[in-house]
C-alpha positions in Angstrom: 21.8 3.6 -11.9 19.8 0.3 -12.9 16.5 0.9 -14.8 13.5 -1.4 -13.4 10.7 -2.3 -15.5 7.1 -1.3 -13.5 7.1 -4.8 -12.5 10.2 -5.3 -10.9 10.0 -1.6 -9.5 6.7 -2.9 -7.9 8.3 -6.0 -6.6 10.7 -4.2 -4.9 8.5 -1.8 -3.3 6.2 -4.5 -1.7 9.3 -6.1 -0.5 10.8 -2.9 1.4 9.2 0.6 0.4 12.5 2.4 -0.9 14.3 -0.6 -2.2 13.3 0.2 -5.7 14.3 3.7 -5.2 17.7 2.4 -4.0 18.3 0.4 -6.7 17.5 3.0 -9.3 20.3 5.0 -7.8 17.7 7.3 -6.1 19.5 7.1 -2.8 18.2 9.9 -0.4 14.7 9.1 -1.5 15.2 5.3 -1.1 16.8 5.7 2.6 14.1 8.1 3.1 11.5 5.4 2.6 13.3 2.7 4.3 13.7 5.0 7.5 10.2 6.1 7.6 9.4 2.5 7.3 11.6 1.3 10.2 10.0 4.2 12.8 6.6 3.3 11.6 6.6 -0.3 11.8 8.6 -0.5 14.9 6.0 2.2 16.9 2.9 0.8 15.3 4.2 -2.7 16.9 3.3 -4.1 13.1 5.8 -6.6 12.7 4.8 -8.7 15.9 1.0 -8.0 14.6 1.7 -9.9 11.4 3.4 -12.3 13.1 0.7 -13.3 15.8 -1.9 -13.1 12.8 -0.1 -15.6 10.7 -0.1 -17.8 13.9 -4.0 -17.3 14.2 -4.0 -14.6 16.8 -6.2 -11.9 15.7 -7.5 -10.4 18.8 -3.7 -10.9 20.3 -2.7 -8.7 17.6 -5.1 -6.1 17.4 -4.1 -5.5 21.1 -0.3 -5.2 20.0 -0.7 -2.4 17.3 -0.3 1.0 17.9 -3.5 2.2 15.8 -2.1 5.7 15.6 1.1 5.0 14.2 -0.3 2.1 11.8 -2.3 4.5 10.3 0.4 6.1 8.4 1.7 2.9 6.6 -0.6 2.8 4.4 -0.5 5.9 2.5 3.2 5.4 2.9 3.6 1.9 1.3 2.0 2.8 -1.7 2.9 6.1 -2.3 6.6 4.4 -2.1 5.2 1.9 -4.6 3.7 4.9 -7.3 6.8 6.5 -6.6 8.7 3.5 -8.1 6.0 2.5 -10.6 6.4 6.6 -11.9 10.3 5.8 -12.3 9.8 2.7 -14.4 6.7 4.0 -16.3 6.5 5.5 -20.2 5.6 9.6 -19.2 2.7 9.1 -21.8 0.9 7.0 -19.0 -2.3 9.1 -17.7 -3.6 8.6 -14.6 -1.5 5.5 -13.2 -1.6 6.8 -9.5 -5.2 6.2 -9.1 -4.9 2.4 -8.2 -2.1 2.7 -6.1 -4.2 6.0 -4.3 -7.5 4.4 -3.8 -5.8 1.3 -2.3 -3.9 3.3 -0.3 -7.4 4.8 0.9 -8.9 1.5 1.2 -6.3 -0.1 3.6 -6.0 2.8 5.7 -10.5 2.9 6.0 -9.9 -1.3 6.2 -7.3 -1.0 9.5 -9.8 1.7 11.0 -12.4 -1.1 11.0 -10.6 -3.9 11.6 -11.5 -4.1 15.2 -15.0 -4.3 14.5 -15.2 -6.7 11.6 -16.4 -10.4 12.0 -16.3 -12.9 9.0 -18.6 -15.6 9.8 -17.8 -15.3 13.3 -14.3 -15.5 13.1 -12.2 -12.1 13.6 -9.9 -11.3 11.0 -8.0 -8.6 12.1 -5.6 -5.6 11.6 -3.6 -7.1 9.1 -5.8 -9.4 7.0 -8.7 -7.1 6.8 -6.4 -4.2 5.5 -4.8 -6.6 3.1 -8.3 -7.7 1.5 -9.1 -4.1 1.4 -6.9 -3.3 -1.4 -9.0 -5.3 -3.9 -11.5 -2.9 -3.4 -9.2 -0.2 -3.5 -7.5 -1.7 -6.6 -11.3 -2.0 -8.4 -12.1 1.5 -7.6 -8.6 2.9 -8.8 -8.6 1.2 -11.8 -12.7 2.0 -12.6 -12.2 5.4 -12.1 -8.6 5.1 -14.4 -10.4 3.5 -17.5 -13.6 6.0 -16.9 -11.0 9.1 -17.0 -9.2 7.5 -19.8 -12.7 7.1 -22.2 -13.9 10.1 -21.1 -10.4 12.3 -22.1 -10.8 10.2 -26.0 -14.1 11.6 -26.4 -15.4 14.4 -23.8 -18.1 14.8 -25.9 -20.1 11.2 -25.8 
């Protein structure tokens, strides 16, 4: 069993959720992600999506997704990712899901509106729009981490 650092435990996760997992000898949980993966991104249609969006074809890829089954990556992408981060992380960490949770949040609200949103006229779509919703969902996680973690060193300021 390798030990990652959270980094590389990251890394991994973005890469293939489960990967990390795998390669910390977690193997039922790792080919657990990878499989849930696989059926998700092949109903949701999301790898042809990305690819028409990296070729500049927005609309054409909002008409390929499967909305319904999309829905579940996120949530599933980074709860793969915490799950690494938790196995490479000191167990004195407090409060280390929230980033990873609200993002999680974020991307799924960002693919819900996706169809609708307009930047300057031009359509960004279900992939882009749900990728530049995790900075929000990133801010808000981390906020709400460093507010918990002031408030729990003095409750009573």
């Amino acid at each position: 069993m390798k030990h990652l650092d959270k980094l590389e435990a990251v890394l991994w996760s973005v890469a293939l959720p489960g990967f990390a997992q795998l390669l910390g000898g977690q193997f039922l949980k790792g080919a657990l992600f990878v499989l849930l993966e696989f059926v998700t991104n092949v109903q949701s249609n999301f790898n042809e999506a990305i690819r028409l969006s990296f070729l500049g074809e927005t609309r054409a890829a909002a008409e390929v997704i499967d909305y319904g089954w999309l829905m579940f990556y996120p949530c599933l992408y980074f709860f793969a990712m915490w799950d690494a981060y938790r196995s490479a992380m000191p167990k004195d960490e407090k409060y280390s899901y929230l980033p990873f949770a609200f993002s999680a949040y974020f991307v799924t609200v960002g693919l819900m509106y996706s169809i609708r949103v307009e930047w300057f006229g031009l359509f960004i779509g279900p992939i882009f729009f749900p990728m530049l919703s995790v900075i929000p969902g990133l801010a808000v996680g981390f906020l709400i981490r460093t507010i918990l973690l002031k408030w729990k060193e003095n409750p009573h300021a």
